[in-house]
Each structure stands twice: as structure tokens, then as C-alpha cells.
C-alpha positions, 0 to 999 in steps of 0.5 A: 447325230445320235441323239437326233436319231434317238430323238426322231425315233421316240416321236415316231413311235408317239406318232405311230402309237396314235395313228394305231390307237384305232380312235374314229376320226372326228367330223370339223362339226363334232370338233365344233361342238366340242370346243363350245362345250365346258369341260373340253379341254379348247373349251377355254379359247372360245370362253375367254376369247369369244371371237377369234375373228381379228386373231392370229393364232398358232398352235403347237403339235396336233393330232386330229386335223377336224380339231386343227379345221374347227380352229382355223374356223374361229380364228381369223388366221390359224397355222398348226406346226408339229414334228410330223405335221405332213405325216399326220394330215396325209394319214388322217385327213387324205392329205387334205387340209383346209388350214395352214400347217407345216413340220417343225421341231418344237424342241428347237427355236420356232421358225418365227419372229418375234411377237409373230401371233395373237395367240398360240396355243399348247394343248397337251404338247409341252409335257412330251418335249424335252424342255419346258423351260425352253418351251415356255420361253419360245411361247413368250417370245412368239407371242406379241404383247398383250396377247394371249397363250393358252396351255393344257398340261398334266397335273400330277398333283391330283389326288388320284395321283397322290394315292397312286405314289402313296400306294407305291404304285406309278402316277397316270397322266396319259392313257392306261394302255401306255404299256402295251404301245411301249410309251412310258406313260403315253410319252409323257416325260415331266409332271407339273403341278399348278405351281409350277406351270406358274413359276415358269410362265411368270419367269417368262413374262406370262401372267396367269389369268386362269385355269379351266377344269377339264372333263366331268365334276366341274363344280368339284375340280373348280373349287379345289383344282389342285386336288382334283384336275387331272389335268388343266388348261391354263390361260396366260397374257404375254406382258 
């Protein structure tokens, strides 16, 4: 009982943190745009999928139900879960939403069958739970054979990071004012690296396709990603 006390209290306090962080809600068409645009971190599913419209997709944890509306619009079927799903639609969409969501603990076994989805979808999400080799199985095990996950993490091996620990200095992998809303590093509780995220996805059946750069000097993160992503959105086919 203690540790599930615990554990709600470290994620309430992410949720709350993002809901104070003052961020102007984005409108459905922004978020539209953006997931059409190379270097954001969705971009990938519209460049590798083109059409969603036959695809039934999930998508672990949220925070922007325009992103989550933009989504459940490129897809044929789209289904959001997260820890305080209901909390975060009441909050940031009136309590309104247009797409299917529900509240569910991504640290346990998902509430669905086996190959249940097309698609699902880990955007920033798995480096804030507790077991990655727990997550990665639960994505395989979700996603039907021959389809498609597509999942964003933080690289610690950027060599931003690298001069950080060579400097004695923390690595960053979230915001920089983590600090002052007291999550260490923005709640972020592993590290990956390129290989890494491989080595798990492989030992569970996902064979990697690609890896998308995010943000700005793509051609420079494209030649040499494991110098220069901060970050990584990685696509994989369940076998």
C-alpha cells in the first residue's frame, strides 16, 4: 500500500507540474500541422504510415488532447490511456473530447488482448515509468504482427550530454527548469541510448525500421544520430 501510495504521489506531481507549467493549449489545426512537419517528434507516423485511415491505433500517456484530436483524425480508430487521462481532458479540453481515452496504469499489464492495435504509439512516455523492459514487452505483446510502434525516448548519448558528465556536471534530458517544479529531471527515471532502445525492442520481437531526428539541424543529426539527438523517435514492426 506504500508503494502505490508512493507511486501515485510521483505522478501526480508530473501531472500537476504540467498543468502549472502555463504552456498555451495548442488549437487540433496547429497540432495538425505539426505532425505534417519534419523534425516534430509525430512527424514520423504521418511520414511512415501516409494513411492511417485503415489503422487502429493506441497511444500510451498524453498531455495535449489537440495532439491526442489531431491523431484520432489520421487514424481510422484512436484510443489514448494514461494514469490521469480524465484529469488531463477535464483540465485541458473542458472535459470534452472528441476521441476515445480512458485511465489506466502504464506500469501494469495493459487492459487489452493480445495483438489488440495496428499501431501503438510511446511518445516521451516510457522513460517516466518504472520498467522499460516491462514496457517494451507490453507494446509487443499489444500490437499485432506485422504492425507498427513507434516510440520517442531521450538519448543521453548526445554529446551535449556527453560534455555535461565530462564537465561534472548533470545530463538534461527534459526541461531545464525541472529543478524549480521538483521533478528530478522533469520525472525522467532512465537513460537510453540508441543501442539500447534496440537491444530491448529486438529481445521483444520489434524489429527496428528507423530513426527520425527531432527538432532543428536535421541534416546533422541525420548523419550522425548518436552524437547529435537529444532525442529519437524510433519506428519498429512487431514480427
Amino acid at each position: 500500500m506504500a508503494s502505490e501510495g508512493a507511486e501515485r504521489r510521483f505522478y501526480d506531481q508530473n501531472i500537476h507540474a504540467h498543468l502549472a507549467s502555463g504552456a498555451r493549449p495548442a488549437s487540433v489545426e496547429q497540432r495538425w500541422n505539426d505532425i505534417h512537419t519534419r523534425g516534430d517528434r509525430y512527424h514520423c507516423l504521418v511520414d511512415f504510415l501516409k494513411n492511417g485511415q485503415d489503422l487502429d491505433a493506441v497511444e500510451w500517456g498524453f498531455g495535449d488532447p489537440a495532439r491526442c484530436e489531431a491523431l484520432d483524425r489520421f487514424f481510422g480508430r484512436y484510443q489514448a490511456i494514461d494514469l490521469c487521462a480524465t484529469l488531463l481532458v477535464e483540465k485541458l479540453a473542458d472535459g470534452r473530447a472528441p476521441f476515445a481515452y480512458r485511465d489506466a496504469n502504464l506500469n501494469d499489464d495493459l487492459p487489452f488482448s493480445d495483438q489488440r492495435f495496428d499501431v501503438s504509439i510511446a511518445m516521451m512516455v516510457i522513460e517516466h515509468l518504472f520498467d522499460p523492459f516491462h514496457s517494451f514487452k507490453e507494446l509487443a505483446r499489444t500490437t499485432k504482427k506485422g504492425g507498427y510502434v513507434f516510440v520517442n525516448l531521450p538519448l543521453l548519448s548526445s554529446i551535449k550530454n556527453r560534455f555535461d558528465v565530462l564537465c561534472g556536471r548533470l545530463p538534461m534530458t527534459s526541461s531545464k527548469d525541472w529543478w524549480q517544479y521538483r521533478q528530478w529531471d522533469g520525472g525522467h527515471l532512465h537513460y537510453f541510448t540508441i543501442a539500447t532502445v534496440h537491444r530491448l525492442a529486438i529481445e521483444n520481437g520489434l524489429t527496428p525500421l528507423g530513426l527520425y531526428a527531432v527538432g532543428r539541424a536535421l541534416w546533422l543529426k541525420t548523419l550522425a544520430p548518436s552524437l547529435f539527438c537529444h532525442e529519437g523517435s524510433f519506428v519498429f514492426q512487431r514480427v
